[in-house]
C-alpha positions in Angstrom: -9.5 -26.6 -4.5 -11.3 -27.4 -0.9 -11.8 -23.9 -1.0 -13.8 -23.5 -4.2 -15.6 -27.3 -3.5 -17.0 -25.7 -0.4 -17.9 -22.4 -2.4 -19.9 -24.5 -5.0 -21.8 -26.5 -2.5 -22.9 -23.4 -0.5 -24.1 -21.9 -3.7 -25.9 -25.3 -4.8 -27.3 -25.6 -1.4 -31.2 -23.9 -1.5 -32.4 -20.7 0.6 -34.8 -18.3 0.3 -34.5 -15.7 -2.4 -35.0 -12.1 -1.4 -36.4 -9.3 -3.5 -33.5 -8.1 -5.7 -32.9 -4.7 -5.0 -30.4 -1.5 -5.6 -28.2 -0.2 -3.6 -25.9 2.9 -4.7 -22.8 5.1 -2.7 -21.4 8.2 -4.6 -18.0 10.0 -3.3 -16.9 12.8 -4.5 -13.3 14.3 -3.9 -11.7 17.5 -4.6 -8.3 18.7 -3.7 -5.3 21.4 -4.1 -1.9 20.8 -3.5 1.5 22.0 -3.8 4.6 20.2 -4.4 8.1 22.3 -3.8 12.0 20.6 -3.7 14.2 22.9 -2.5 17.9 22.7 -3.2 21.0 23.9 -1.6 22.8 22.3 -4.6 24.5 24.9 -7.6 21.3 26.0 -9.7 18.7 26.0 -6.8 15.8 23.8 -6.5 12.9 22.8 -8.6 9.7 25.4 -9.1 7.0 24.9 -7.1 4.5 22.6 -8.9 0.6 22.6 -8.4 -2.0 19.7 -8.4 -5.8 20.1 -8.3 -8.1 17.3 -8.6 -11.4 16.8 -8.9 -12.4 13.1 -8.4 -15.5 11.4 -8.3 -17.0 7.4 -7.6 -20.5 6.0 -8.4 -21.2 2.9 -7.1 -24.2 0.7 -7.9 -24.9 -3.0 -6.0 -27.5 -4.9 -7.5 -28.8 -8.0 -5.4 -30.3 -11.0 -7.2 -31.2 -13.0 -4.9 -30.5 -16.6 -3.4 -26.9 -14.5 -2.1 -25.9 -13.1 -5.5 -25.5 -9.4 -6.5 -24.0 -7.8 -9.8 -21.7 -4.5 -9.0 -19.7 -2.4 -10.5 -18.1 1.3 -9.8 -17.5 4.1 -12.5 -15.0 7.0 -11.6 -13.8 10.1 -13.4 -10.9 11.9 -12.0 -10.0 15.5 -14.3 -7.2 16.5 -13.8 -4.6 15.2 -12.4 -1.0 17.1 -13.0 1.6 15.5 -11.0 0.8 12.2 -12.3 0.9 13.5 -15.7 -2.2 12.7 -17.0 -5.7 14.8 -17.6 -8.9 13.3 -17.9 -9.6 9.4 -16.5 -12.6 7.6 -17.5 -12.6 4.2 -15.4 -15.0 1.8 -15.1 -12.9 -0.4 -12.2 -15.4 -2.1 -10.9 -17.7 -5.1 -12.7 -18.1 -8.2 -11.1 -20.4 -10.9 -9.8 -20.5 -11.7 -6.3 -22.1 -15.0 -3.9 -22.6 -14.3 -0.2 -24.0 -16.5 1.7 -23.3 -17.4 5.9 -19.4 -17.8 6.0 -18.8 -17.6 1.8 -18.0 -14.7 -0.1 -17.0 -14.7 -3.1 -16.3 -12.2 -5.8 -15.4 -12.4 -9.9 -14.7 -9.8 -12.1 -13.0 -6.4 -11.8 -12.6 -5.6 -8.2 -11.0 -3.4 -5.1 -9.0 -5.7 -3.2 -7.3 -5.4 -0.3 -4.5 -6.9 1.2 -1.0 -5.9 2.8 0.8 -6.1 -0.9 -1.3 -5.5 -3.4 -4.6 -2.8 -2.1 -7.1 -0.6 -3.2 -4.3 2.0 -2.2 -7.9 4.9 -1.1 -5.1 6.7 0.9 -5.5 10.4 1.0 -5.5 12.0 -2.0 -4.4 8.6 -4.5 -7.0 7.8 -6.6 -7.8 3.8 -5.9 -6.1 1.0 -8.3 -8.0 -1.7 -8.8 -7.6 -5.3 -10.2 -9.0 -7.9 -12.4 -9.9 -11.7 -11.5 -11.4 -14.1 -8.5 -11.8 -13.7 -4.4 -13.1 -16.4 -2.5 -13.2 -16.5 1.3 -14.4 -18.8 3.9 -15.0 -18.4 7.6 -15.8 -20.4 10.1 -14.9 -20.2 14.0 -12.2 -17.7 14.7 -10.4 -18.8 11.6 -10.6 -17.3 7.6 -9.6 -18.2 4.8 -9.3 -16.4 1.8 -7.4 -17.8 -1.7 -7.3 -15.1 -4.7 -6.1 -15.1 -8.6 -5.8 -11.8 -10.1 -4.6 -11.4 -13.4 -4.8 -7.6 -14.7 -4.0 -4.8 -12.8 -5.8 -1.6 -13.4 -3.2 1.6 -11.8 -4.3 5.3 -10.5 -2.9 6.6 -13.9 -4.6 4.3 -16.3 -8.1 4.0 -18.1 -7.5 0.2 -18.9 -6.8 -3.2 -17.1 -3.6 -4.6 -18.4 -0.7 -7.4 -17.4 1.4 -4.6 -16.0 2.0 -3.5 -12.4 4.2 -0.1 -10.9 7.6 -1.8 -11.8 7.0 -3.1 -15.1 5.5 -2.0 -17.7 4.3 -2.9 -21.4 6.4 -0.1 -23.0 9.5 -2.3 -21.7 8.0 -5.8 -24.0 7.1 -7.2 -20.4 3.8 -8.7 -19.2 3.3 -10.5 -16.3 0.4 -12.9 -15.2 -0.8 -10.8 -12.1 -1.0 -12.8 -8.9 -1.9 -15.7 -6.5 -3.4 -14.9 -3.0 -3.5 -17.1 0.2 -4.4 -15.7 3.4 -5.3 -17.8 6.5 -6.4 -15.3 10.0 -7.3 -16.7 13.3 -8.8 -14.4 16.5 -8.4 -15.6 19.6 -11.2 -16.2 22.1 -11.2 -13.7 24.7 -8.8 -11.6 23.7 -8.7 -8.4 21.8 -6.1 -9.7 19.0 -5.2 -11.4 15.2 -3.0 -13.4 13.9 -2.5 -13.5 9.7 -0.9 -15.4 7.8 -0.1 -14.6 3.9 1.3 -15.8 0.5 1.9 -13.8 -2.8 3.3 -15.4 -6.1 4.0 -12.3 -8.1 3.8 -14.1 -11.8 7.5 -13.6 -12.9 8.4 -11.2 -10.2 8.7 -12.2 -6.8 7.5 -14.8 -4.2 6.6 -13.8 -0.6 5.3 -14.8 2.5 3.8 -11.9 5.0 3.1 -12.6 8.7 1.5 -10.2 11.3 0.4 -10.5 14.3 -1.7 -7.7 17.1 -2.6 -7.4 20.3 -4.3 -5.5 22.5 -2.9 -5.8 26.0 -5.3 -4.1 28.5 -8.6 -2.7 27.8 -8.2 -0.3 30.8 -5.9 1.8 31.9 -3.4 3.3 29.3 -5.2 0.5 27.1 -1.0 -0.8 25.9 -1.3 -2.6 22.6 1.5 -4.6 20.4 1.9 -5.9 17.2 4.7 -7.5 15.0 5.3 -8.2 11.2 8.1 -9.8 9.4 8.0 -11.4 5.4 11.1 -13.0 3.4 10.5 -12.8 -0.5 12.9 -14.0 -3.2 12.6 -13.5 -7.3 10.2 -16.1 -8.9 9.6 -17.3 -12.9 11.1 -15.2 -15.6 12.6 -13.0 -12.5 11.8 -10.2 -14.9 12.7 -7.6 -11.9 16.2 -9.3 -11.2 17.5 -11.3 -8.3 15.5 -9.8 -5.6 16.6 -11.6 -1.7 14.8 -9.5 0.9 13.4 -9.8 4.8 11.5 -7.9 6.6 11.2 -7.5 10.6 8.8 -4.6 12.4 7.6 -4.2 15.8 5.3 -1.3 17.2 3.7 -0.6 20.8 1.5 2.2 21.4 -0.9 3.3 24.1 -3.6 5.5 25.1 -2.7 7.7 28.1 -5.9 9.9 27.7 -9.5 9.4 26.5 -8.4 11.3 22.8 -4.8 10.8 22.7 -2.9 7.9 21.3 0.8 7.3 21.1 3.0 4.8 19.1 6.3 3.6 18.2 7.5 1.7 15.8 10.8 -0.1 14.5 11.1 -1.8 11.0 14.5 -3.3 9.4 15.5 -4.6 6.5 19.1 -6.6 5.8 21.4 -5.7 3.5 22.7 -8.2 1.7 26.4 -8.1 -0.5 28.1 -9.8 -3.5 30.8 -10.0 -5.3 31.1 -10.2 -8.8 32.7 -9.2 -12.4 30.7 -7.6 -15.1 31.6 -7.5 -18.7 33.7 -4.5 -20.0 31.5 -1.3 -20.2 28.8 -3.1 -18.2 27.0 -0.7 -15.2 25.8 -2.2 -11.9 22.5 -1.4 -13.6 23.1 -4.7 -15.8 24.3 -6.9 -13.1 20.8 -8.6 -12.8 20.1 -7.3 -9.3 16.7 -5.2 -7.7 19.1 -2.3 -6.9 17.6 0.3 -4.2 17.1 4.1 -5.5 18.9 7.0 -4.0 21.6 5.1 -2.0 25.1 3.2 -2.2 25.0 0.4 -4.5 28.2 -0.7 -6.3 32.0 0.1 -4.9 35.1 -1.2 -6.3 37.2 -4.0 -4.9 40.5 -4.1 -4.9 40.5 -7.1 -7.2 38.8 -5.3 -9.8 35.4 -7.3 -9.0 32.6 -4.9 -8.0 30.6 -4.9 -4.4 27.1 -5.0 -5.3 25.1 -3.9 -2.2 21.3 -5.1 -2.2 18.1 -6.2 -0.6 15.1 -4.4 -0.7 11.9 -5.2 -1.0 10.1 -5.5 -4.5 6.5 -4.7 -4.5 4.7 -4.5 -8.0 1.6 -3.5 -6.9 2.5 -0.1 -4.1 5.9 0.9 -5.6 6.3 4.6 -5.3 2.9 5.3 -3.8 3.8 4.6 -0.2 1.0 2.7 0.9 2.7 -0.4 1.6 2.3 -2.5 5.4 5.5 -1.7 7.3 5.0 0.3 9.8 7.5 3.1 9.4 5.5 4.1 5.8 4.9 7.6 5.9 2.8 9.8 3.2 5.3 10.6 0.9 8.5 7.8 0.4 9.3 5.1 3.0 11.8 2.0 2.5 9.8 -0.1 0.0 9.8 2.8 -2.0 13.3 3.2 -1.8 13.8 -0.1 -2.7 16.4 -0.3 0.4 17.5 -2.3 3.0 18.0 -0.1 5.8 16.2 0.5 9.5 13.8 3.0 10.2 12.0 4.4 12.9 8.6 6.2 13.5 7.0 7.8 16.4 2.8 8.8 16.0 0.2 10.6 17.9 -2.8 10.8 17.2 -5.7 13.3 18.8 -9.6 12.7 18.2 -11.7 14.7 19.7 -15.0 12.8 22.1 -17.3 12.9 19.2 -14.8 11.5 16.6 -15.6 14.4 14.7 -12.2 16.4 14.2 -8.3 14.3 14.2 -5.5 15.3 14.1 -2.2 12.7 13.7 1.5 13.9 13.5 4.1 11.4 12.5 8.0 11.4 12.7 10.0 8.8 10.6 14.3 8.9 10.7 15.6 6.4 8.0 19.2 4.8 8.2 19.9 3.5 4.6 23.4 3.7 5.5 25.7 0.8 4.1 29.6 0.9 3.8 29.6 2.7 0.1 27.4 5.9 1.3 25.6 7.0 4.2 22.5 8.2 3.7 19.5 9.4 6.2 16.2 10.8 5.3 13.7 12.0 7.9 9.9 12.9 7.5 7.6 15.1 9.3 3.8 14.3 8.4 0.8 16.0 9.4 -2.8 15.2 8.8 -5.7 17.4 10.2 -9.7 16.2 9.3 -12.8 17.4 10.2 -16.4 15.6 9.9 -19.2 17.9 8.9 -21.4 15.1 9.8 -21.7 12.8 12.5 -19.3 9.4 12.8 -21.5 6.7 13.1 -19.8 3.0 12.2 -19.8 1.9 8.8 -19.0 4.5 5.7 -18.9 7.4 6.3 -21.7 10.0 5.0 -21.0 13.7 4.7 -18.7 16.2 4.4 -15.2 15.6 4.9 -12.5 18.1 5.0 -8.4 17.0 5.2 -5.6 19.3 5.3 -2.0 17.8 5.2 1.6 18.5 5.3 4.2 16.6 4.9 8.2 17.8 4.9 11.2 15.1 4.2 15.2 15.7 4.2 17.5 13.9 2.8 21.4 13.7 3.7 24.4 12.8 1.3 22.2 14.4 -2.1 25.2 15.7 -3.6 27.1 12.5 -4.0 24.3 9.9 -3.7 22.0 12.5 -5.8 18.4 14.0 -5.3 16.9 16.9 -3.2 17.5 17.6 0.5 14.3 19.0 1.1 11.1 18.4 -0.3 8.0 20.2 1.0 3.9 19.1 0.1 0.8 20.6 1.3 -2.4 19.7 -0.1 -6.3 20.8 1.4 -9.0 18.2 0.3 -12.8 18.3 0.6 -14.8 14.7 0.5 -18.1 14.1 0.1 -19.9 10.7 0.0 -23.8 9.8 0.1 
């Protein structure tokens, strides 16, 4: 509420009003990829599957004057195979927006971004989109920012609806969206952030989300460190089960060279373990749990009670798209994806060149989602080479883009725990935005 009072005085308070105007951004995007699992299993692996996409943003801004503008953003994406879909018509962004000194605010349908629920512009994915109010407030070294958002609009769908990536309408579920808090303060003299975050997943899951960064030296190697962590239990209706998770990460990373930069990061999440009886013919399935994918999750006791093995982290709005915070989330499947506890590692280097023209970044990731049903490792190799046809100024980007990458995972334990041991993606992309 303090929020929104200051909000309405700012926008009561006179200015001048300039000329309205237009403003407009197109991007265009274009892409080919393959998708191969290979299988040492009986009956060999899966054929090799192709995805080309062409996908394409118009963007319009229209400003009204006294710090108001209308927007809105039309894409078309045609096809797009692997998601199982062909032609998308989507009109996700229509809102009104105030801005004005240290207010912003913005109602309608919207890109938002935040750690756990995002725009999810990475690579090749199409961006989501979502439906309701943003306000944020700054003043200092400290922001504020308070959100309600109430439909969800996915990179597979034409429509905002009261669904997210882990439930769905077809299942008689709909949930309310979600509530936002976010409170940042920067340091003076200091290159560094500290945020602080809150998510109410209507009928899902609660959370709270810290990190923290730092940037040690700004000569030398130029050493920098930053932290995260979160706890997040099951909320409301608890349509997606008891869900008791944590989250701790910690990555350091410097720059020995005027181009190069190295990293390494450490995330881990808790397994957690009960006991309990389910009725005859019931499955671990039905035991009212958010059960991880892919790994051990129910033994038998010697009291006839099962071991239920949990703990992972539910996250409506990036599940299976990998594009969630942790650290150690590589291109194609990291932990939150899984849906496991577990610890992972990652080490990344990244090379761009003086006139930030061509990069090149090469990522290792080893997962441990062992637990005492099943051991299970998976480890990724990704790859990601771009080249600017135009010059990098700051801001957005204008030009020519072009992004090749490569990504190769393997996975231990497939025959018992199921899956494929190998899985191999390439995809070449061309970007264009004016």
């Amino acid at each position: 509420m303090p929020l929104l009072c200051a909000v309405l005085v700012a926008a009561l308070a006179p200015s001048p009003s300039p000329t309205p105007r237009l403003e407009t951004w197109i991007y265009a995007r274009a892409y080919d990829a393959r998708y191969l699992q290979a299988s040492t299993l009986p009956g060999g692996g899966q054929p090799n599957q192709t995805d080309e996409n062409a996908f394409a943003i118009v963007h319009a801004d229209y400003a009204l004057g006294s710090g108001f503008s209308a927007a809105g953003t039309y894409s078309f994406s045609d096809p797009n195979a692997l998601a199982g879909v062909s032609d998308l018509n989507q009109l996700q962004e229509s809102y009104l927006a105030f801005k004005r000194d240290n207010v912003v605010v913005k109602a309608g349908n919207q890109y938002f971004n935040s750690p756990w629920a995002d725009t999810h512009f990475k690579l090749g994915l199409a961006p989501t989109a979502f439906q309701g109010v943003d306000a944020s407030y700054t003043r200092d070294r400290w922001t504020f920012e308070a959100a309600d958002m109430t439909r969800f609009m996915s990179r597979t769908s034409s429509a905002f609806t009261r669904t997210n990536l882990l439930v769905s309408v077809a299942g008689g579920i709909n949930t309310s969206g979600f509530t936002y808090g976010r409170i940042t303060y920067v340091p003076p003299n200091v290159n560094a952030a500290l945020s602080a975050y809150a998510y109410n997943m209507d009928d899902m899951a609660a959370f709270v989300w810290l990190s923290g960064f730092a940037s040690l030296s700004p000569h030398g190697w130029q050493p920098f460190v930053g932290a995260q962590g979160g706890a997040e239990t099951n909320a409301g209706a608890s349509y997606l089960g008891i869900v008791r998770s944590s989250i701790a990460g910690l990555i350091v990373g410097a720059t020995p060279s005027r181009n190069v930069t190295f990293s390494a990061a450490f995330d881990a999440i808790p397994w957690r373990r009960t006991s309990l009886v389910l009725p005859n013919g019931g499955s671990c399935n039905s035991a009212g749990y958010f059960l991880p994918l892919g790994v051990g999750q129910c033994g038998n006791n010697a009291n006839g009670t099962k071991e239920l093995y949990y703990g992972g982290w539910a996250s409506p709005y990036s599940d299976g798209y990998a594009t969630d915070p942790m650290y150690t989330s590589p291109l194609l499947e990291g932990p939150v994806d899984r849906r496991s506890p577990g610890t992972s590692q990652a080490l990344i280097g990244v090379y761009t060149s003086a006139n930030r023209r061509l990069t090149f970044t090469e990522s290792y990731y080893w997962f441990d989602y062992y637990n005492p049903l099943a051991t299970q490792a998976t480890t990724e190799w990704d790859n990601v080479l771009a080249y600017y046809f135009s010059a990098v100024t700051p801001g957005r980007y204008r030009g020519l883009l072009f992004r090749y990458g490569y990504v190769e995972q393997h996975k231990s334990n497939v025959a018992f725990l199921g899956g494929v041991p190998i899985t191999r993606y390439s995809r070449f992309q061309l970007e264009y935005a004016i």
